[in-house]
C-alpha positions as CSV (number, residue, x, y, z in Angstrom):
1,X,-47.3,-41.0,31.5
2,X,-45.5,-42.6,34.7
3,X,-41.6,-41.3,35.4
4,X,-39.5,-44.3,35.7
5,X,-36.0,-44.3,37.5
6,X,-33.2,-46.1,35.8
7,X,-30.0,-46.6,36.2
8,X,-27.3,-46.1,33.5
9,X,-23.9,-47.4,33.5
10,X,-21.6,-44.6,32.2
11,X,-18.4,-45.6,32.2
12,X,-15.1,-47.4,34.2
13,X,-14.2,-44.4,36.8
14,X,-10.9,-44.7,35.7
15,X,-11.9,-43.4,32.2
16,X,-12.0,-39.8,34.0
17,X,-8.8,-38.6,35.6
18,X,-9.1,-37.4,39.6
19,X,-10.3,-33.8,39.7
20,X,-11.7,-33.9,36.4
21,X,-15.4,-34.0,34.9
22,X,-16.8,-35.6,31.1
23,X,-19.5,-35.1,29.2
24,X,-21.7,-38.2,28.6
25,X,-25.7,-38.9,26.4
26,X,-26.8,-41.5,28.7
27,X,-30.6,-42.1,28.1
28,X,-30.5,-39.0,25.4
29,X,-29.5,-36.9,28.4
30,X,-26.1,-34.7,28.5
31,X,-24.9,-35.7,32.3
32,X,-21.5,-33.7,33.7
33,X,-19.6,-36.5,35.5
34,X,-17.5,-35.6,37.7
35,X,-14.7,-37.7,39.7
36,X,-13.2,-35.9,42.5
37,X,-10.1,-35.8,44.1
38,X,-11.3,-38.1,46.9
39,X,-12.4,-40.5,44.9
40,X,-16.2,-39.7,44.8
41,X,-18.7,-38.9,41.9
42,X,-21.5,-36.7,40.7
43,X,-23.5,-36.5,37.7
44,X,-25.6,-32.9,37.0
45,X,-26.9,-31.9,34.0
46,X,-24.2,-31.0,31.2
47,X,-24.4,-27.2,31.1
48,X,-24.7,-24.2,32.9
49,X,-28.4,-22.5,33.2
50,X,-27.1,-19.1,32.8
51,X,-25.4,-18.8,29.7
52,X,-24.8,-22.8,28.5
53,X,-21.0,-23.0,29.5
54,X,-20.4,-26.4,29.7
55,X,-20.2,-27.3,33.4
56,X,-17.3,-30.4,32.4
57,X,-14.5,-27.6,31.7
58,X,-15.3,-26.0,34.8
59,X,-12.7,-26.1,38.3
60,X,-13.7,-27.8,40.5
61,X,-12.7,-28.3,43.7
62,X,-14.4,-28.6,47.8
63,X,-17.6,-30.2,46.1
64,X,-18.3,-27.1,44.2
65,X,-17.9,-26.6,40.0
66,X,-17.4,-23.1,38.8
67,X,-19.0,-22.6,35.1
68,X,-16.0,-21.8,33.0
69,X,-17.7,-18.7,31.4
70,X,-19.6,-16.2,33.8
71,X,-18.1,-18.2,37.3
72,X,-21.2,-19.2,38.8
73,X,-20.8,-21.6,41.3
74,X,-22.7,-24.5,42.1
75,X,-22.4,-27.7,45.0
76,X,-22.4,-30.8,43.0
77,X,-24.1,-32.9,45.8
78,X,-27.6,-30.9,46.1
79,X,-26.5,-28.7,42.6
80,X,-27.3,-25.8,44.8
81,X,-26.1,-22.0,44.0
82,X,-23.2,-20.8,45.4
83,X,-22.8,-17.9,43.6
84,X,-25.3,-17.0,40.7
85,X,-29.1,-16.9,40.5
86,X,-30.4,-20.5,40.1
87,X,-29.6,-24.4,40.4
88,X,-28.3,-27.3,38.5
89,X,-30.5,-30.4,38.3
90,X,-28.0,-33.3,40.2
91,X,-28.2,-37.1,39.5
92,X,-27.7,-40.1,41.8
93,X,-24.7,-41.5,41.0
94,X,-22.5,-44.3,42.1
95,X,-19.4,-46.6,41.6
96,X,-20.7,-50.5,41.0
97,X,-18.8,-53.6,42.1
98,X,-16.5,-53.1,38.8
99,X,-15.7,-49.5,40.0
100,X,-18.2,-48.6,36.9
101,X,-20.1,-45.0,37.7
102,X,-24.2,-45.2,37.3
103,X,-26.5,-41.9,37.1
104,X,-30.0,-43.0,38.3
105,X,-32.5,-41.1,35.6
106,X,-35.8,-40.6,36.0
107,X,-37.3,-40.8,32.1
């Protein structure tokens, strides 16, 4: 079996406040949105590899999210450590013509 990228329409950026992150099942994935201060977004996988902490309750802040239970630290661009032992898996994501955010998946 072939892996397909798609893209998903998750929802109007305005339905996450500046500096804040959801939760969303697009494609029966859990995705962690998140719309920064400066207008952009990034989609990684829901929770945190080290102990689950859901990555949208997180701070976040200078392209980084820190996982609201053990304070690992991860860049939300390449999902990257910045402080713990291992990475996030990241997701393309951008705003469409109707300032709609879209995760590309590969299913």
């Amino acid at each position: 079996m072939t892996q397909a990228d798609i893209d998903v329409t998750a929802a109007p950026l305005s339905a996450i406040p500046a500096g804040e992150c959801r939760t969303f099942v697009l494609g029966g994935i859990r995705v962690a949105i998140f719309h920064t201060r400066d207008g952009s977004v990034f989609a990684t996988q829901a929770d945190c590899p080290h102990k689950k902490g859901p990555l949208a309750d997180g701070l976040t802040g200078s392209g980084i999210v820190v996982c609201p239970l053990h304070s690992w630290k991860f860049d939300l661009k390449t999902g990257n450590p910045v402080f713990g032992e291992c990475g996030i898996k990241t997701y393309p994501a951008h705003l469409n013509d109707q300032q709609h955010i879209v995760v590309r998946l590969s299913m």
